[in-house]
Each structure stands twice: as structure tokens, then as C-alpha cells.
C-alpha positions in Angstrom: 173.0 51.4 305.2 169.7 52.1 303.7 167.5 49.5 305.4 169.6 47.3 303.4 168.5 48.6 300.0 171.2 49.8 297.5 174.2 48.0 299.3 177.2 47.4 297.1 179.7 46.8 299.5 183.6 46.9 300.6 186.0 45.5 297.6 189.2 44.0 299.8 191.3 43.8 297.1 189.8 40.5 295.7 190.0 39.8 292.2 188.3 36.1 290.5 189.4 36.2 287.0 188.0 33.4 285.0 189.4 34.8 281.7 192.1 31.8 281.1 189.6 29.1 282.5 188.6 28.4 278.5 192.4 28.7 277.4 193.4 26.7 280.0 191.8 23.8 278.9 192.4 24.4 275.5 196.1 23.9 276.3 195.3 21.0 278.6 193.5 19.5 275.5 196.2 20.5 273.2 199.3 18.8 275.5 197.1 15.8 276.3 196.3 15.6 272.1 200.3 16.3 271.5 201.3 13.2 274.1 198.7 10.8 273.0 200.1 11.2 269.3 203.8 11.4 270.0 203.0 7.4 271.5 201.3 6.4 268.6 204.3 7.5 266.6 206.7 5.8 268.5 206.8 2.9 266.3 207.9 4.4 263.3 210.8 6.6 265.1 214.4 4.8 265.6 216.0 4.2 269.6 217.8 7.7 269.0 214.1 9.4 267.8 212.5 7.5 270.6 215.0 9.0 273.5 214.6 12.4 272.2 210.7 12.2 272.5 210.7 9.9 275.7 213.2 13.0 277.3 211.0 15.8 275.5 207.5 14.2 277.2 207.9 15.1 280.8 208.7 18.9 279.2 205.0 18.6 278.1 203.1 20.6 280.7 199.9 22.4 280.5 201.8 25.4 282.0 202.2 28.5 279.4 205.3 29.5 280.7 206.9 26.7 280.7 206.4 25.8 277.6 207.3 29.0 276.1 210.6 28.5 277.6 211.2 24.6 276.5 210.7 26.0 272.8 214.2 24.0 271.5 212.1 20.5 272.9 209.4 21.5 270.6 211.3 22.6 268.1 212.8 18.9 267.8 210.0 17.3 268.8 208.5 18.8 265.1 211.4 18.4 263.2 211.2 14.4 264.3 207.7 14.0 263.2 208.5 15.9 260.0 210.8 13.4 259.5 208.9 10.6 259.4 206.6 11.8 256.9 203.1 11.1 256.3 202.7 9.6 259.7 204.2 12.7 261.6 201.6 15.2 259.8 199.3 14.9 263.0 201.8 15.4 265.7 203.4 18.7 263.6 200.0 19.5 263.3 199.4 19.5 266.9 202.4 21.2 267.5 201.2 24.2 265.3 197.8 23.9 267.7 199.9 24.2 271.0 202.2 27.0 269.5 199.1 29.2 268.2 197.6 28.6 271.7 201.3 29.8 273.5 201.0 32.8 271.2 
């Protein structure tokens, strides 16, 4: 061993990969940003609106995957808060956030 000089070591196999850790949050911030709005909005939407984002929140996850794959609950989620107009620009804008983040 060299007297303990120079000693790199055995690599097991063990990888820490911290690459997402900034993306991760990102998206955290992103969802929890998209969740916050989508209650603020809730008083301009109708009961039909309301249902559709009240069923479409719980598909909100930080998770990249799963979001990718619940597109068509984005999708209206967007088209809702177009619809309301002036008042919707922030959550379709946070929508455009959390897609650019999915990629």
C-alpha cells in the first residue's frame, strides 16, 4: 500500500450522482408554483372547470415521469386557464415552466 501514500482505492460499483439534485427542485418549485396558482384561480372557473382541476391536482407530482405521462391532465389543465383569460395567463405560464423543465 505505499505506507499509505498514493491510495486510491477499490470502486464497488458505487455511483452518487447529484446531477438532477438542481432539476429536481426546479420541478418541485415549478409543481408547487403550478398548485398554488390553479387555487387562486378557482374562483373564476365554473363547478365543471373546478372538478377538472380539483381531479387534475393530485396528478401534480414532482416526479418527471409521471408527469410526462399525465400530459392529457396538463393539456386541459392549460386549455382551462386559457379560457379564463387574463387571469389564467400565470397558470398557462406556469405550465410552459413545468413543460420546458419535462423536456
Amino acid at each position: 500500500m505505499n505506507d499509505g501514500e498514493n491510495v486510491v482505492g477499490i470502486n464497488h460499483g458505487f455511483v452518487v450522482q447529484n446531477e438532477g439534485t438542481a432539476q429536481d427542485a426546479e420541478l418541485r418549485a415549478a409543481v408547487t408554483d403550478l398548485t398554488r396558482l390553479l387555487g387562486g384561480l378557482r374562483p373564476e372557473l365554473t363547478p365543471e372547470q373546478v372538478r377538472t382541476v380539483d381531479d387534475a391536482l393530485p396528478a401534480l407530482t414532482p416526479d418527471r415521469a409521471a408527469l410526462r405521462e399525465r400530459g392529457m391532465v396538463l393539456a386541459s389543465v392549460a386549455q382551462i386557464a386559457a379560457t379564463v383569460g387574463e387571469v389564467g395567463r400565470p397558470v398557462v405560464e406556469a405550465l410552459g415552466r413545468l413543460l420546458a423543465l419535462l423536456g
